[in-house]
C-alpha positions in Angstrom: 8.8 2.5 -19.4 7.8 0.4 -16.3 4.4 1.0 -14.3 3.4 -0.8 -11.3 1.7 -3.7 -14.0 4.7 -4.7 -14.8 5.1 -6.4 -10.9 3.4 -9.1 -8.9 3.7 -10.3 -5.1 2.1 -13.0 -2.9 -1.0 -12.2 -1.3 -1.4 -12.7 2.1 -2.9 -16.2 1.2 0.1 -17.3 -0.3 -1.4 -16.8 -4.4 0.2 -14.9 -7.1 -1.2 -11.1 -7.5 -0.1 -10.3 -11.2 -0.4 -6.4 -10.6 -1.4 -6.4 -14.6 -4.5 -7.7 -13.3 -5.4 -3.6 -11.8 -4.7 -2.6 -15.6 -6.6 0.7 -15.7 -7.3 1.4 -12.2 -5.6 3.3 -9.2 -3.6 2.2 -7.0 -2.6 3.1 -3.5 -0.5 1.0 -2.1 1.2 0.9 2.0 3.2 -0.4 3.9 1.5 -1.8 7.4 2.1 -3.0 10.6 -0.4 -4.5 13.2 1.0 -3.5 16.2 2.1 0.2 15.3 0.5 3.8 16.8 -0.2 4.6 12.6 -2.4 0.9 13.0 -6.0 2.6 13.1 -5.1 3.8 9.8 -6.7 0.8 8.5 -9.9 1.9 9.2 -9.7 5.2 7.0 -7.9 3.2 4.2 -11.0 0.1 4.5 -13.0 3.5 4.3 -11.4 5.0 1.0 -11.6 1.7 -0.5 -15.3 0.7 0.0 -16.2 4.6 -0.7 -13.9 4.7 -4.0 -13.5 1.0 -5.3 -16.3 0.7 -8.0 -15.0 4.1 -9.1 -11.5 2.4 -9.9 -9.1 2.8 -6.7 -7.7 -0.4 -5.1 -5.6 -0.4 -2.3 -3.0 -2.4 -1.3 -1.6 -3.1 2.4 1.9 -5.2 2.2 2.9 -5.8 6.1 6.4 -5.4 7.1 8.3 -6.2 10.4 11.5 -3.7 9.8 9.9 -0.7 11.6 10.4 -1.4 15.7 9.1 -5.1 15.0 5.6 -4.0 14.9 4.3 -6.1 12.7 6.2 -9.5 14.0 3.1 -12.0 13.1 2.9 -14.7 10.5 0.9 -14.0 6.9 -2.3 -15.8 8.4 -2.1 -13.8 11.7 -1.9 -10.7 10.6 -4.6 -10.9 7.8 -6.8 -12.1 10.6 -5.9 -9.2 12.8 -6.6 -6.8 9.9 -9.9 -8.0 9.1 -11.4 -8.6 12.3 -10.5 -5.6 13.8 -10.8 -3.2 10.8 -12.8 -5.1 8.8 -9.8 -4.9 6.2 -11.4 -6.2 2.8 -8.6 -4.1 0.2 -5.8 -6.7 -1.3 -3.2 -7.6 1.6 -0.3 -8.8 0.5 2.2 -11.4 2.2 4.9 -9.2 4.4 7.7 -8.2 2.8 10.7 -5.7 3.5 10.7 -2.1 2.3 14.5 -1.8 3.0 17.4 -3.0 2.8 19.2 -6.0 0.4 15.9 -7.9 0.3 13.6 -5.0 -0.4 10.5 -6.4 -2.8 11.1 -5.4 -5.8 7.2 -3.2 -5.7 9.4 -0.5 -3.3 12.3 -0.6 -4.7 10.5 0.7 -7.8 8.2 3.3 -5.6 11.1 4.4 -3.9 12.8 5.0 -7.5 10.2 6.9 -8.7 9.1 8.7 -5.8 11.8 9.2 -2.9 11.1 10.9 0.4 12.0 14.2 2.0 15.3 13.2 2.9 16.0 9.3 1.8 14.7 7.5 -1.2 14.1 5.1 2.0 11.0 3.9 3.9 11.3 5.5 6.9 8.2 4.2 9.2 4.7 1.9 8.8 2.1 3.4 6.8 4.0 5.3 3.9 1.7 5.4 0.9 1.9 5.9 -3.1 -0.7 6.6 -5.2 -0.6 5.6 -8.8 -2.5 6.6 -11.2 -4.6 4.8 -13.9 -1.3 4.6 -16.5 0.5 2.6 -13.8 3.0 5.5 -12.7 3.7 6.7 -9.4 1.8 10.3 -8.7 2.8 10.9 -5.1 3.9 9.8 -2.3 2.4 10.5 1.4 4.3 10.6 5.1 3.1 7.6 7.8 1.5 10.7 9.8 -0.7 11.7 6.5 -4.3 9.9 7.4 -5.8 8.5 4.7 -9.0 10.3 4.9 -6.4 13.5 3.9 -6.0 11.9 0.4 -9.6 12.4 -0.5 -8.5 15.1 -2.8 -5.5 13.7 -4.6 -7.5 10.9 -5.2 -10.2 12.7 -6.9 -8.5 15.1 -9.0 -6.7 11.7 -10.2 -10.0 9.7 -10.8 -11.3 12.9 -12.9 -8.3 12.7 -14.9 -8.8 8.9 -15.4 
């Protein structure tokens, strides 16, 4: 069966991320945009991370420009927006589409395992997965969900670890 280890993407800084390398940890991963109303999200998801990281939850931003060309900035640009105006220290990963014929292959896996309400699709910025420790896809959250509203799933699935 394929979990989320089984992919890798470029970071932001133009490395490799082997996702192998979050073996044994959780994983929420989103799709952002710097210039989108959902943006201050990235100050609840810097605030999961730093609350939750040493307890085994990474998070993962991976920008993309196909929502209303929101986030329309290059790799550098953006991760300079991120962390100077939300302090953004969670793994960013270089933009990449959600959608479409050149969809990454990390969504095109989500979206397999976890489709939306009425699309498999991405429909806006900020739609978030949560996998578990095993590497498999637990659920999936709306752009309008804040992050501080995960809290919850993400403790019942850190107790379950």
């Amino acid at each position: 069966m394929t979990t989320i280890y089984d992919f890798s993407a470029e970071r932001i800084d133009g490395t490799t991320q082997n996702f192998s390398d979050y073996e044994g940890q959780m994983l929420l991963i989103v799709n952002t945009a710097s210039k989108c109303g959902f943006t201050p999200q990235f100050e609840g998801l810097e605030t999961l991370y730093q609350h939750y990281k040493d307890q085994g939850l990474i998070i993962i931003g991976f920008p993309c420009n196909q929502f209303g060309n929101q986030d329309p900035a290059n790799n550098d640009e953006i991760g300079a927006f991120c962390q100077k105006n939300y302090g953004v220290s969670f793994p960013m990963m270089a933009k990449v589409d959600v959608n479409g014929s050149d969809v990454h292959p990390v969504f095109k896996w989500l979206k397999n395992q976890k489709g939306g309400l009425l699309t498999d699709g991405i429909k806006w910025n900020f739609t978030k997965f949560l996998i578990n420790s095993k590497g498999q896809v637990i659920d999936r959250y709306a752009p309008t969900t804040k992050p501080e509203a995960l809290k919850d799933d993400i403790e019942r699935a850190l107790a379950a670890k």
